[in-house]
Each structure stands twice: as C-alpha cells, then as structure tokens.
MARGUMI-457026 format. One record per residue (C-alpha): residue number from 1; residue in one letter; x, y, z. Coordinates in steps of 0.02 Angstrom, whole numbers, always signed. Example, Ala and Ser with C-alpha at 12.3 -4.5 7.8 and 13.67 -1.06 7.14 Angstrom:
MIMAR resi resn      X      Y      Z
MIMAR    1    A   +615   -225   +390
MIMAR    2    S   +684    -53   +357
//
This chain:
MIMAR resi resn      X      Y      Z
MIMAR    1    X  -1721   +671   +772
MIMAR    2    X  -1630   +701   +619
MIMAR    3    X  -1618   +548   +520
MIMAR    4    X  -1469   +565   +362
MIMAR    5    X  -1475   +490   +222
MIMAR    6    X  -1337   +340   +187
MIMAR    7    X  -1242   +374    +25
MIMAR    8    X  -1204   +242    -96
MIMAR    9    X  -1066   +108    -59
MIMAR   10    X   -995   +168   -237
MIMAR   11    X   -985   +353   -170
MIMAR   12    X   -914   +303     -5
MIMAR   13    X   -758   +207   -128
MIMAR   14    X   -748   +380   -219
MIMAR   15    X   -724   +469    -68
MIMAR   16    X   -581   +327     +6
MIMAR   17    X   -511   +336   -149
MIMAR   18    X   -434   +525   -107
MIMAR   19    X   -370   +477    +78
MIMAR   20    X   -177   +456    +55
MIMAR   21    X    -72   +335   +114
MIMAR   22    X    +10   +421   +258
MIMAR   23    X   +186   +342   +200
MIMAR   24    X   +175   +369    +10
MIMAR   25    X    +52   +486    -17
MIMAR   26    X    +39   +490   -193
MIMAR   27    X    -55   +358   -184
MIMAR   28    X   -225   +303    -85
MIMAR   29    X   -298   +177    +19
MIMAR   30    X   -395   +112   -120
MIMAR   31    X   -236    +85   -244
MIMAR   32    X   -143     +6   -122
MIMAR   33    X   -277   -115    -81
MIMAR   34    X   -300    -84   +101
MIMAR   35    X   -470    -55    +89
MIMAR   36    X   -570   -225    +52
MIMAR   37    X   -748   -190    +76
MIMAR   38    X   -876    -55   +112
MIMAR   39    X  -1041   -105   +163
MIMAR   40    X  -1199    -90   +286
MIMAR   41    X  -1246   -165   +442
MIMAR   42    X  -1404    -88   +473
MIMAR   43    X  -1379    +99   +473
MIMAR   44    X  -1209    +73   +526
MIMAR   45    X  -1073    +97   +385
MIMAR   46    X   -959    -27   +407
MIMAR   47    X   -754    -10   +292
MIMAR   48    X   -653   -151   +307
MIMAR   49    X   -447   -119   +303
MIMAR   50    X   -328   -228   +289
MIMAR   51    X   -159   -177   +354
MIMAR   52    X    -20   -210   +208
MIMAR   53    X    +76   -313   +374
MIMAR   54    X    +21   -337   +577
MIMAR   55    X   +179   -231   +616
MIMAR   56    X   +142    -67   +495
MIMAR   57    X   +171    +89   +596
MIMAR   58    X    +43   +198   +497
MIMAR   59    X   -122    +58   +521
MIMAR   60    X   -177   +183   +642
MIMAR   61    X   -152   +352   +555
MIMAR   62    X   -237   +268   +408
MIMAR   63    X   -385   +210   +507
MIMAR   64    X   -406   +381   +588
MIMAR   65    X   -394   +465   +415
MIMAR   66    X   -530   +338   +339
MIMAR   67    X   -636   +385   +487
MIMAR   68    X   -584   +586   +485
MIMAR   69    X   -635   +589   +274
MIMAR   70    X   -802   +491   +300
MIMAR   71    X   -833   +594   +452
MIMAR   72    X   -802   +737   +332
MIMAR   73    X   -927   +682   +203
MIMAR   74    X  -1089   +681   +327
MIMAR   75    X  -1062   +504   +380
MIMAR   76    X  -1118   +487   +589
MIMAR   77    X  -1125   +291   +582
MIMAR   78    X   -966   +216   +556
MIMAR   79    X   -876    +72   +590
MIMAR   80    X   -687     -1   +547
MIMAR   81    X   -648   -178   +536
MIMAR   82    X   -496   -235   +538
MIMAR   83    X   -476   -379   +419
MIMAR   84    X   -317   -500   +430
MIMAR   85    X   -395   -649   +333
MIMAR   86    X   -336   -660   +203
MIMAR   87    X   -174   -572   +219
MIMAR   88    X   -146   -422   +121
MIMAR   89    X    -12   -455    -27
MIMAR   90    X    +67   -329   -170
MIMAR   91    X    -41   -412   -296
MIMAR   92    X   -190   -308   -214
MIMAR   93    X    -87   -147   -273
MIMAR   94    X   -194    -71   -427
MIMAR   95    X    -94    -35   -617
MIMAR   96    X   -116   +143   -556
MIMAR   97    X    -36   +141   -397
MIMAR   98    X   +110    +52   -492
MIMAR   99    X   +129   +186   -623
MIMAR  100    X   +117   +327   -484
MIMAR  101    X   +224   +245   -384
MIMAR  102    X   +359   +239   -518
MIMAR  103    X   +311   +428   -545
MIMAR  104    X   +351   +469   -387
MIMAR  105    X   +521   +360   -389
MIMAR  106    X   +469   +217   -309
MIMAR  107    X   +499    +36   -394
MIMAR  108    X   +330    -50   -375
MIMAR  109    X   +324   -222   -317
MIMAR  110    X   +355   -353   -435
MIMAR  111    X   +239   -483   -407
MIMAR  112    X   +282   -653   -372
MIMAR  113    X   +450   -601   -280
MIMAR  114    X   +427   -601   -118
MIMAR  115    X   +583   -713    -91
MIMAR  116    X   +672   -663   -239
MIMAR  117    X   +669   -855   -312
MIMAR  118    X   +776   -895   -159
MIMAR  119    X   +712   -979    -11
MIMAR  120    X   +670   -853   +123
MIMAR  121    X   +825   -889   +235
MIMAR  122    X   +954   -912   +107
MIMAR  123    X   +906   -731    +44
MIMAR  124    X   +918   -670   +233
MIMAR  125    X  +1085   -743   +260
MIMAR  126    X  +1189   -712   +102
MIMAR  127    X  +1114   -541    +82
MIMAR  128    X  +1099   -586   -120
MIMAR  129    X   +944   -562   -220
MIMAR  130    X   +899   -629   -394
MIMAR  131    X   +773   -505   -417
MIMAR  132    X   +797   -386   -548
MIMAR  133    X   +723   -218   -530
MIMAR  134    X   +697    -73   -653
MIMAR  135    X   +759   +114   -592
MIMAR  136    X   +596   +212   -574
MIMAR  137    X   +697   +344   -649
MIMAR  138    X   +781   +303   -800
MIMAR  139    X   +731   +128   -815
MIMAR  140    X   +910    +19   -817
MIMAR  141    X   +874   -141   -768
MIMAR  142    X  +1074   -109   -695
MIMAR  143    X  +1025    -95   -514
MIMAR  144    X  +1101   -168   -343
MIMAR  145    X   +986   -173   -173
MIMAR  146    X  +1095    -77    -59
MIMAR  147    X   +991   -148   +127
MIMAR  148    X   +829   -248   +132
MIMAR  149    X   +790    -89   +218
MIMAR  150    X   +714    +65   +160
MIMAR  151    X   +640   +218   +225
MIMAR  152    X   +501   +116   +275
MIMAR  153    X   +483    -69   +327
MIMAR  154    X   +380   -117   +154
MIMAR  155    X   +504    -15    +55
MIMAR  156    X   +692    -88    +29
MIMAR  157    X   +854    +35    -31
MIMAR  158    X   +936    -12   -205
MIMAR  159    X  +1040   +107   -313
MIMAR  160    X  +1058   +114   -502
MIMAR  161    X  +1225    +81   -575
MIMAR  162    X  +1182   +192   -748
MIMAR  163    X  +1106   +344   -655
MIMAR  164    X  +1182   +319   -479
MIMAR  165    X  +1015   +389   -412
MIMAR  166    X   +953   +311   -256
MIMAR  167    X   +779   +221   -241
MIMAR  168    X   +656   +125   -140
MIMAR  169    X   +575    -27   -207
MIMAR  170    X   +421    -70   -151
MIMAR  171    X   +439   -245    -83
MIMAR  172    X   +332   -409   -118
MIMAR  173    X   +229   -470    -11
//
C-alpha cells in the first residue's frame, strides 16, 4: 500500500491561493476570503469554505475546483466543510483582491456599507444610496448606481458621470 506523504498546511494555502473565483477570476479563493481554514483530521485533509452568501450560484463550481487543484497536487484524502458560522462579510476580502479588483474594473467593497448609512428597507424602497463610490477607472468620486443589480448577485451596476464608463461595485456585506 502506498502511503503519500501530507504536504504542509502552508503549501496547501499556496496552492488555493491560484484557484480563481469562477465569477471574477482575477482574483482567488484565498483573496476573497472564502477559504477559512486548512487543516488535518487524521490523514484526512480537511479545507473549510465559506460561501460569500447561502444563495451564491458558483459555491459549487468553487468547491469542485478546490477539490479538482488539490486533487491535482497529489492530495487522495480530502475533505470540504462548509462553514456558515460566522457568516462570510467583505471585510474578509484581502488589500490585494481590492487593488485587482479595481484593476480589473470592479469597485471593491467599501467596508462598513452594507446599508449605505440607510436602514436596510428605506434603501430598498426609495432606490437612493448615500454611498459614494470611486470609478475603478478613472477614479471620480461622480458616480450614480444605475440597479442594486449587477452581473452577478454580490456585484451592483453604477455608471460614472466624468467617464460615462459602466461598472460593477462589489457590494458590502
């Protein structure tokens, strides 16, 4: 029986750090946060991931690509976790991730947002944010949110005023 050898917990995060998010792909599991723990449970390698909300399309995808890279690297014992508690937030998004994101013309999250400074319902039923955010392209702070809808449910659509260009932003959570 051949027995392999379990690679470090640190090389197993190097390796999850080049798995792409399947909706933005510029940026990875790791920089998004998703990923919360690697560890052991016996000989069993066990990656905790914790979906950015209960409802995100791509949980799956990412879990199969997790399992698919470590598969990849030699790994035969694996196990995912899925970890709700505590709720994944924006805040878990690395400095990285931000600055790619806004590369890549995405406006990050800005944390501390998630309402806008409005209660929750007010900002669903008037429609008006307070939130101010930056165009990933030419930086104008002279932007408008278009829907609290983007091309994907954690991304909303705003337009810059200076440029005109069209962006997502990242939403709080």
């Amino acid at each position: 029986m051949k027995t392999a050898l379990q690679p470090a917990t640190e090389e197993v995060w190097t390796w999850l750090a080049e798995v792409p998010d399947p909706e933005i792909p510029v940026v990875s599991v790791t920089e998004l946060g998703i990923v919360r723990d690697v560890r052991y449970d016996g000989d069993t390698l066990v990656v905790a991931v914790t979906p950015t909300y209960s409802g995100c399309p791509a949980t799956a995808v990412i879990d199969l690509m997790i399992e698919d890279k470590l598969r990849e690297m030699g790994v035969e014992n694996l196990r995912l976790e899925r970890r709700l508690a505590p709720p994944w937030t924006t805040d878990w998004v690395t400095d990285e991730a931000r600055d790619k994101l806004r590369s890549f013309g995405i406006a990050p999250p800005i944390d501390g947002t998630a309402t806008d400074g409005m209660s929750a319902k007010a900002a669903r039923l008037s429609g008006e944010t307070n939130l101010v955010v930056a165009c990933p392209r030419c930086n104008s702070a002279n932007t408008e949110r278009i829907s609290q809808f983007g091309s994907t449910p954690c991304k909303a659509a705003w337009r810059c005023k200076d440029c005109l260009e069209p962006f997502d932003y990242f939403k709080c959570i």
